[in-house]
Every structure is written in structure tokens, then in C-alpha cells.
C-alpha positions in Angstrom: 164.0 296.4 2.3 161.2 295.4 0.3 158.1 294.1 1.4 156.5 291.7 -1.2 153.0 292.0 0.0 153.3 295.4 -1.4 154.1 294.7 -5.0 151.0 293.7 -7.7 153.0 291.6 -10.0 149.9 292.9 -13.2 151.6 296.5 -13.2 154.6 295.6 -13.6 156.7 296.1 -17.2 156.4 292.4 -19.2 157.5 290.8 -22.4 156.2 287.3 -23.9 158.9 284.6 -23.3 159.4 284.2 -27.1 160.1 288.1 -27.0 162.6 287.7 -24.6 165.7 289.7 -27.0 163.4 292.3 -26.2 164.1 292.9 -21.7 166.1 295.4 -20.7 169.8 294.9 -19.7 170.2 296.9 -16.8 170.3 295.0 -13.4 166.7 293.4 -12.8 164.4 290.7 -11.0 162.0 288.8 -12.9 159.1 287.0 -13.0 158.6 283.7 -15.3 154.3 284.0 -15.2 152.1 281.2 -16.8 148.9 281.7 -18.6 146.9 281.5 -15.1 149.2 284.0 -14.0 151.0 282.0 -11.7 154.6 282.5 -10.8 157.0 279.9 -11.8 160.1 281.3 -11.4 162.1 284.3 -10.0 165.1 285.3 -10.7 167.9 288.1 -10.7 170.6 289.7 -13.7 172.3 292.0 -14.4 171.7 291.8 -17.7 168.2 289.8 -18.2 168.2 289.7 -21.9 171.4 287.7 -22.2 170.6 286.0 -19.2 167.5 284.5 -20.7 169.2 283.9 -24.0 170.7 280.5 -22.6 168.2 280.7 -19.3 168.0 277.1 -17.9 164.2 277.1 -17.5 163.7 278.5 -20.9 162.2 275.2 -22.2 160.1 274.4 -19.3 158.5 277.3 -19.6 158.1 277.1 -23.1 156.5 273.5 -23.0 154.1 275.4 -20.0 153.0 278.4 -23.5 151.6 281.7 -22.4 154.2 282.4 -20.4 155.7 286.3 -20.1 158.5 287.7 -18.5 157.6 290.6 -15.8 160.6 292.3 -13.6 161.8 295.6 -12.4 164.8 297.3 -12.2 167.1 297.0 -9.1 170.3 298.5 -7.3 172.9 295.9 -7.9 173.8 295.8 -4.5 170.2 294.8 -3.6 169.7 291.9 -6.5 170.2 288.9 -4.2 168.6 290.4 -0.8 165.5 290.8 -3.0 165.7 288.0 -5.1 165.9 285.6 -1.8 163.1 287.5 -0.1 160.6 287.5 -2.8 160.8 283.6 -3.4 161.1 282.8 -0.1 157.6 284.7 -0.4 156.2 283.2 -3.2 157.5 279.5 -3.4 158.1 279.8 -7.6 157.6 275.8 -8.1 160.6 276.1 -10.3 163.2 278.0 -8.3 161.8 274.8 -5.5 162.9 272.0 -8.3 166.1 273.9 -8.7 166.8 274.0 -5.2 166.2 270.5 -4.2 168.1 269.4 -7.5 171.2 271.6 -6.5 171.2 269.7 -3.0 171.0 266.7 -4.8 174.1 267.2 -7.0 176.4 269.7 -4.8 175.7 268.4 -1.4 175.2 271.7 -0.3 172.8 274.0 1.2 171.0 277.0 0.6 172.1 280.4 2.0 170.1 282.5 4.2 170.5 286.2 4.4 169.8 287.7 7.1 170.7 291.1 9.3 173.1 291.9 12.0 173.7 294.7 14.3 176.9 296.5 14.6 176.9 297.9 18.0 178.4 301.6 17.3 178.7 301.3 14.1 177.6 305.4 13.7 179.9 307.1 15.9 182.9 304.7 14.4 181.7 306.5 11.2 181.0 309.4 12.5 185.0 309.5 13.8 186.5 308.6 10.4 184.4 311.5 8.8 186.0 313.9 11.4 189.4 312.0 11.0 189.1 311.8 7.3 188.6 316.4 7.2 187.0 315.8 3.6 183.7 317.7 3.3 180.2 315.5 4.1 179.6 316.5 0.5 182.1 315.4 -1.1 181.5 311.6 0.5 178.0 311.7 -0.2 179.2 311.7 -3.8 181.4 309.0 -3.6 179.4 306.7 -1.7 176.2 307.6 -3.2 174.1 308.9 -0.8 172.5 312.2 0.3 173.3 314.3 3.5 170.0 313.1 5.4 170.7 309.7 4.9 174.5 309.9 5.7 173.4 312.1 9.3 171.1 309.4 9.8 173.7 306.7 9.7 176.0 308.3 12.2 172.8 309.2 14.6 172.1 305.5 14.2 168.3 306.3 13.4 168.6 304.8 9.8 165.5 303.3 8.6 166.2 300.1 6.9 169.8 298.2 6.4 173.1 298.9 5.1 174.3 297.2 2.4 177.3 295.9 2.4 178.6 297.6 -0.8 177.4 300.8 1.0 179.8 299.9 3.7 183.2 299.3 1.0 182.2 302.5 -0.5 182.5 304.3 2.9 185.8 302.9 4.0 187.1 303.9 0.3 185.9 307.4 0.5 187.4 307.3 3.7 190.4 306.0 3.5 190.0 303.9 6.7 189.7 299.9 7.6 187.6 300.1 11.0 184.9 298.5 9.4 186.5 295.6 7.6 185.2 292.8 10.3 181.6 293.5 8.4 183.3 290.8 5.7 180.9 290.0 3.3 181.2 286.3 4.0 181.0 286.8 7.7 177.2 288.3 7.5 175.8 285.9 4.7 177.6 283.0 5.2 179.1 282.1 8.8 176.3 284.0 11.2 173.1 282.8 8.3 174.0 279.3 7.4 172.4 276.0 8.8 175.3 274.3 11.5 176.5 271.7 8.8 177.5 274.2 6.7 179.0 276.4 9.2 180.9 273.3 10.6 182.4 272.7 6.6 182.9 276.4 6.6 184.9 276.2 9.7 187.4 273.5 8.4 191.0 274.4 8.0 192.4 273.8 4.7 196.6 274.5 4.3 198.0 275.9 1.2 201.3 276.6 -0.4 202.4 279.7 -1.0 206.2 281.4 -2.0 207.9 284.3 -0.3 211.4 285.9 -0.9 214.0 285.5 1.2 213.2 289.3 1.8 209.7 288.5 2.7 210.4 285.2 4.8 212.6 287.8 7.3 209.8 290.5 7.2 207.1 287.8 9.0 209.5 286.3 10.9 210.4 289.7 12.6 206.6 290.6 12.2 206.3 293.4 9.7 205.1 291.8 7.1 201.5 290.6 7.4 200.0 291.1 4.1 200.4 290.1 0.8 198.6 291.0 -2.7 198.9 288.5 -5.7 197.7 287.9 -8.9 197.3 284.4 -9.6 193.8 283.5 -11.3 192.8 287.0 -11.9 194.3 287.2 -15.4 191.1 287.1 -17.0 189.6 289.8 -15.4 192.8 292.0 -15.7 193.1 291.7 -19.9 190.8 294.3 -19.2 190.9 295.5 -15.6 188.6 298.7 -16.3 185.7 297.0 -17.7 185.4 294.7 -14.7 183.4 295.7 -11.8 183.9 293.8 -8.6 180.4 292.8 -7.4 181.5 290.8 -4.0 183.3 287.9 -1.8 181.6 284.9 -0.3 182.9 281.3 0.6 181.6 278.7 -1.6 182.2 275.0 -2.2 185.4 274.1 -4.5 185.4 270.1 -5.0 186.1 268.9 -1.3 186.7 272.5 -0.2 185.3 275.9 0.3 187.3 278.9 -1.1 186.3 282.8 -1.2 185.2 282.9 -4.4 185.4 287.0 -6.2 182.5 287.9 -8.1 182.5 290.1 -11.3 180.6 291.9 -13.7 182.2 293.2 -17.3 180.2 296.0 -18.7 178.7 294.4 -21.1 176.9 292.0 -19.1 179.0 289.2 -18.4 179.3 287.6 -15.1 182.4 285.5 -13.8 183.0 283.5 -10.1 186.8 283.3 -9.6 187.8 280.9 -7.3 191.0 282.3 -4.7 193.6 279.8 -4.5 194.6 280.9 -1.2 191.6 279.7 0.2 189.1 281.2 3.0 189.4 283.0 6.3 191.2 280.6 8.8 193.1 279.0 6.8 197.0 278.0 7.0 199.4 279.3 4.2 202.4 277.2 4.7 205.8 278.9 3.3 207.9 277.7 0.7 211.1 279.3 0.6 215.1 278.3 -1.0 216.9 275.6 0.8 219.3 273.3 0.9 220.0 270.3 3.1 223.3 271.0 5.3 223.6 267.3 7.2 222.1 264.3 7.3 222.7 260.6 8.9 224.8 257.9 7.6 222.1 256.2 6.4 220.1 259.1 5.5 217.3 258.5 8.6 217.5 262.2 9.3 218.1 265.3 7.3 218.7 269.2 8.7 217.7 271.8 5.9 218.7 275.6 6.3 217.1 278.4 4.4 218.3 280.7 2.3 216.7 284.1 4.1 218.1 283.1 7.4 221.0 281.6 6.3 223.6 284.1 8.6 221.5 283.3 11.5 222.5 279.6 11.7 224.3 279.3 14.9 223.1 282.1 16.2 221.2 280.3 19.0 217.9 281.8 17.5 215.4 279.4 17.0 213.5 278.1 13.6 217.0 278.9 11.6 217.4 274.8 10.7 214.6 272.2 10.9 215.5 268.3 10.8 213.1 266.1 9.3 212.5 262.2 8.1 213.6 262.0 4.8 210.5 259.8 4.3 208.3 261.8 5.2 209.0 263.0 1.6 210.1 260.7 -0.3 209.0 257.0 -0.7 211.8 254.4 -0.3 213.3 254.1 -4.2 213.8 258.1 -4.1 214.8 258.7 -0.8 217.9 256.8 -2.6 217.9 258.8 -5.4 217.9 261.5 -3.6 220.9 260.6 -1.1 222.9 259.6 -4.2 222.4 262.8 -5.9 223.9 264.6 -2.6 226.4 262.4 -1.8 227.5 263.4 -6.0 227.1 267.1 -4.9 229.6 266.7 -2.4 232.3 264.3 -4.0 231.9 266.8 -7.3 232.6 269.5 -4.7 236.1 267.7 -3.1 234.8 267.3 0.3 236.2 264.3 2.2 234.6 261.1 2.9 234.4 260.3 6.8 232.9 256.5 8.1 230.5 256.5 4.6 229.4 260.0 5.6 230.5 262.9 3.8 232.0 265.9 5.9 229.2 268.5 4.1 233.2 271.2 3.6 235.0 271.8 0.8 239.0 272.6 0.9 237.5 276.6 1.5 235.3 275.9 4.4 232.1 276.3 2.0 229.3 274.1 1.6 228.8 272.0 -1.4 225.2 271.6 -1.7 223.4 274.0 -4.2 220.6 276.0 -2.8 216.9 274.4 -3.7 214.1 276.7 -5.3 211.4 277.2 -3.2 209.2 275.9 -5.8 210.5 272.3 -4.7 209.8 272.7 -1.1 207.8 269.9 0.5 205.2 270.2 3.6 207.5 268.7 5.6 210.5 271.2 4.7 208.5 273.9 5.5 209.5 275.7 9.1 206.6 278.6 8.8 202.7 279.0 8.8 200.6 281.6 8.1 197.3 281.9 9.5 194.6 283.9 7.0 192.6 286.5 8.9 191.3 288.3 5.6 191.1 288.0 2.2 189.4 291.1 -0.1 189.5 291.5 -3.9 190.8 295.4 -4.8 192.5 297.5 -7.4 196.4 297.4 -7.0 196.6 301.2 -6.4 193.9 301.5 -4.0 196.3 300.6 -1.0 196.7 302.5 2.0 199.7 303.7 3.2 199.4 301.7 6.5 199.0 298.5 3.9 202.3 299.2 2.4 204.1 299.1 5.4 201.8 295.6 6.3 203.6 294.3 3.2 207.1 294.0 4.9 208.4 297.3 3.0 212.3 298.1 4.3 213.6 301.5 5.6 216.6 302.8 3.6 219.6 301.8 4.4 221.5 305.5 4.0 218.5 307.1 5.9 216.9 304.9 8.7 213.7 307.8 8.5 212.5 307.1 4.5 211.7 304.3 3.1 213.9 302.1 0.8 213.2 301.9 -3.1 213.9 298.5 -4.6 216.0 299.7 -7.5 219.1 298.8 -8.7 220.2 301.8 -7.1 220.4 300.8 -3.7 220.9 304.1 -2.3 217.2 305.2 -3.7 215.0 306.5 -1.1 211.4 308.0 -0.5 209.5 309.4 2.5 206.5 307.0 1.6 205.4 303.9 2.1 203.3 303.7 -1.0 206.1 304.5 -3.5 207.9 302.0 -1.9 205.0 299.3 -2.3 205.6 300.4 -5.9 209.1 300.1 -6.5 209.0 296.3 -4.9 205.8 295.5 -6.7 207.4 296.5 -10.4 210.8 294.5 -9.2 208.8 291.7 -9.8 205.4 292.1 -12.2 206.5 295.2 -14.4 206.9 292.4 -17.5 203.3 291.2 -16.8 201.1 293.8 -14.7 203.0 296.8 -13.5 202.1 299.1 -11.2 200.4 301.6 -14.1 198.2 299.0 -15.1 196.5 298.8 -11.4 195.5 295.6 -11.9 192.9 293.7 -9.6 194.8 291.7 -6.9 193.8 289.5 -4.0 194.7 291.1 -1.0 195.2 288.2 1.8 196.1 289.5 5.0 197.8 287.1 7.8 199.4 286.3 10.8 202.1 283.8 11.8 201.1 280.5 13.1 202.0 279.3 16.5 
């Protein structure tokens, strides 16, 4: 880490603030420096000179005169470690004004980084090497580092920290999730923040989400516990290749807090996409096609059944049919509506009338009532939460083989050993689980993002709710 005492501010590169067009555009931190050579402001970019094209203390600075732009270039991975060290250092009066007027407007407070020790941590690494039988020099090339450094780390006699981007870059190179409880959230945010904003942080939030009748089975019988979707990453996946993901951390959406994705196009621009799934802890609750099977003569109760467990009812298993108050979800003039409508259902359908109830039979034995898109499931409806225990931002075709089978994947039906291929061939098999993963995921986005694409995806994982 950098020690600020250490750095003379004079011999470092500089432009006058009306030469701004003129900084580099390679990741930086800056220095906003009066005529008296006092420090106004610091700051971090990835690209500085569009940063200070539209730079919110551009005119302040401007009405100050004199003023010039010093910086030096920085791993991106270190850009806000540094940038929060070196003005907790030198107080800039302008990043203080910023702080205390962000306070006033968000409510919020101002993160902390600071370090943690993972008890370990070098032998766990040390073990997926050995696991992993790819040659030490090969990962040092795809993590970035050299042989000392990477001998160091699994002696645990590493001088300094490692980043947390080091630490995504290991678990890629080595295929393996044993250090996924070093969340980026989890370090900054939860273990750094003032108790307020832990206590927010900590707040359960519940969400919608929709599963197949497929996928409702496969987390009921408790193979499915992950899912990867695509819903507000559409700008970023236009282009997926010019995106670089730069990190996950909660932060405040309206009333809430959401992981919020970080990204970086390659030429310079910087977006914050908010997951809609919300944060770590929270419930997913699971809509899923229905229909209501019975209800009371004066419509005070209603039974729903579902359409993935729709053989089951009767079967003595529990959760197959949930009875609710009809107003619970709908206010007194449609909760009439709505009994009207399936009282129609049924007389359209030739099922007798018994006492001003209707016996919920056709002439066949069938019932009359159509089946109800999960899309028009209420919260009370719902029979099934979903607690979140992770949520990462990744390339579609970066999954491991262990994640395809999280995803609720189905062995073939012709060969109980391979794994089912969801064609229209229903015979098609492979002998693995990614392939599968990739025959279910085009079932369903080949018109939008198929698999070749490998588009970015939020990858939530999950566990039923008790």
C-alpha cells in the first residue's frame, strides 16, 4: 500500500486546469493544486481527461485561477484504496464539501476500507494449485504476477495486501470457488462501515422472481440453487467485449440497498448497474403458473395449485396447494370481479352448480379453470422463498461445471449416467454438465443473447427459505 508521507506532490507530471484535454487517459489519481500549492481536491479515473471534461469542481477551481492538475498513473484495482488513503491524509477542502454535501442529500455515509485477515488463506491456494496440475507459470500469467510473489502468497509471508481483483483472477485461473466468501462487499462494506449503515445493510428486502415449472421442481427437490439472468445488463452486452467488469459493492437504491456491478468500456466510459435481485440476504419469492382449484361459497377462502407440481396434489406431500384470503389480494370491488370471472370459467366449462357453489368438474372429470401465468402471481400466491447467499457479475461461458449442475440441469431420461439436452429431441444426451447448461440456456435466450454471444449475466446463488 502506499504511504503518502512518501510522495512530493512538486515532481509529480502536471497540466494547467485550462489544459486539461491535455491528461493522460489511462487509469490515474489527481491532484487539483492552487497557486499556493495547496491541495484542493483528489480524485481517481480511469480516464482523467474525459473525467475532467464535465468534472464537478471544474468551476470552483477555475474561480480559485492558478490552478494545475498533478496525478500519477495507477493499477485499476488500486484506484479507490489509494484515492481514500491519500485524502483521508491530506483533508482536500473540496473532496470535505463534497462529502458533507453527499450526506446531506443521500443520507448516507462514507465508506471505510480497511484490511482483513483470511486465516489460511495460502495453503487453501496452495491446494487449488496442486488440484488445479496447470503449471505455476502458466497462472502467473493469467493472474498477473511473478513466481516470487505467487510463492510468497502460499508461504503467507506476502508483504502488503491482496487485492481483491487479485483474488477473482486466481479463482479463474484456477478454476475453483474456495475463496468466494472474500465477496467484494463483504470486506468494504459489511466488516468497514459505521453500525447505521451496517444495520440498513443488514435489512431484508423480498423480490420477485419467475421460474419454470422445470426449475420450481429442481429447488424444491434441492438441485437447483443458482440462477444466471440478464435483466438490466443489456447495455453493457450491445457490446459485451468492450466492457470490463471493475467490481460489486452494495449501495443505496431509493429506500433500498442493491449490489450495484461496476463497469468500464474501453474507451473510458464508466457505468453503475443496479441488480434487481437485490443484495446478499435477501428473499426471492417465486412466481410460478397457477390456477385456483376451490374456493368458499362466498369466496372467503381460495386453494391455488401450481402447475410444476400439479401430479403431486394428493399425494400427501406438503406445499403442493396453498389456501389463501382472497383479500389479501384483492380489494373488495375485485375480489368480485374476480369470483365472477371464475364462476364464468366454470359455467362456460358445463360444470354443475351445487348450494351457489360450483363443483370445480366438467362432464370428463377435468378442471375448468385455465392455468394463470406466473407473471400474475401475487405475494400471497406464492408457496416458495429463496434466500440470496451470493450474487457475482461474470461472462455467461465462464461457468464451472459444478455451476451447471447448481442450475437444476436434468439427467437423460434414456441414460440415467449423461446429462439431458433440452432439444426437441428428447432423446439427446451429453456426458457434461456444461453442454447441458447450454442447451437449456439457448431454449430460452438464443433470439436475444445466445450462448455464442457469452453475454455478461448476474449470477445469484440461493437457498430455499424455511
Amino acid at each position: 500500500m502506499i504511504n503518502p508521507s512518501n510522495i512530493d506532490i512538486s515532481t509529480l507530471p502536471s497540466v494547467p486546469l485550462e489544459d486539461r484535454s491535455q491528461l493522460p487517459q489511462t487509469p490515474c489519481i489527481y491532484f487539483a493544486i492552487d497557486s499556493q500549492s495547496v491541495i484542493q481536491y483528489i480524485g481517481k479515473s480511469i480516464n482523467p481527461r474525459q473525467r475532467w471534461s464535465l468534472h464537478s469542481c471544474r468551476k470552483p477551481l477555475e474561480r480559485m485561477g492558478g490552478v494545475k492538475i498533478s496525478y500519477f498513473q495507477c493499477s485499476l484495482e488500486l484506484l479507490d484504496e489509494i484515492e481514500l488513503c491519500l485524502i483521508d491524509w491530506f483533508q482536500p477542502p473540496l473532496n470535505r464539501q463534497g462529502i458533507k454535501q453527499f450526506r446531506q442529500k443521500q443520507g448516507v455515509r462514507v465508506r471505510q476500507i480497511k484490511e482483513i485477515e483470511i486465516e489460511g488463506l495460502g495453503e487453501r491456494i496452495k491446494k487449488a494449485r496442486l488440484d488445479s496440475k496447470k503449471p505455476l507459470d502458466k497462472i502467473c500469467e493469467e493472474v498477473g504476477v511473478s513466481r516470487t510473489y505467487w510463492y510468497d502468497l502460499e508461504k503467507e509471508t506476502l508483504k502488503g495486501t491482496l487485492s481483491i481483483e487479485n483474488v477473482r483472477k486466481i479463482e479463474e485461473s484456477l478454476k475453483t470457488n474456495a475463496m468466494r466468501e472474500l465477496q467484494f462487499w463483504s470486506v468494504d462494506e459489511q466488516r468497514s462501515l459505521p453500525t447505521p449503515r451496517r444495520q440498513k445493510l443488514m435489512e431484508i428486502s423480498e423480490k420477485p422472481i419467475l421460474f419454470s415449472g422445470a426449475m420450481v421442481r429442481a429447488i424444491l427437490n434441492g438441485t437447483k440453487t443458482q440462477t444466471r439472468r440478464l435483466q438490466g445488463l443489456d447495455r453493457v452486452n450491445q457490446s459485451p467485449d468492450n466492457w470490463q467488469f471493475l467490481g460489486i459493492a452494495i449501495e443505496p437504491k431509493k429506500k433500498d440497498h442493491v449490489s450495484t456491478a461496476k463497469f468500464c468500456h474501453k474507451d473510458g466510459e464508466e457505468v453503475a448497474i443496479a441488480c434487481p435481485y437485490g443484495k446478499p440476504g435477501d428473499l426471492l419469492w417465486i412466481r410460478e403458473t397457477w390456477r385456483p382449484i376451490s374456493w368458499g361459497e362466498d369466496f372467503d377462502w381460495m386453494r391455488i395449485e401450481y402447475a410444476a407440481t400439479q401430479h403431486l396434489v394428493g399425494s400427501g406431500q406438503s406445499n403442493m396447494t396453498k389456501q389463501i384470503n382472497p383479500e389479501d389480494v384483492w380489494d373488495g370491488f375485485e375480489k368480485e370481479c374476480v369470483w365472477e370471472k371464475l364462476a364464468d370459467e366454470c359455467i362456460k366449462a358445463g360444470c354443475l352448480e351445487e348450494s351457489g357453489s360450483f363443483r370445480l368438474e366438467d362432464e370428463n372429470g377435468k378442471f375448468p379453470i385455465k392455468w394463470r401465468p406466473s407473471i400474475f402471481m401475487f405475494r400471497a400466491m406464492s408457496r416458495l422463498s429463496v434466500g440470496i447467499v451470493d450474487i457475482r457479475v461474470e461472462r455467461l461461458q465462464s461457468i464451472f461445471e459444478e455451476d451447471a449442475i447448481a442450475e437444476g440441469i436434468e439427467r437423460s431420461p434414456v441414460h440415467c449416467e449423461l446429462w439431458r439436452t433440452y432439444q426437441k429431441d428428447d432423446d439427446a444426451h451429453t456426458a457434461f454438465p456444461t453442454m447441458s447448461y447450454k442447451s437449456l440456456w439457448d431454449s430460452i435466450n438464443k433470439k436475444s443473447y445466445p450462448w455464442e454471444v457469452n453475454p455478461w449475466v448476474w449470477t445469484v446463488e440461493f437457498k430455499e427459505a424455511k
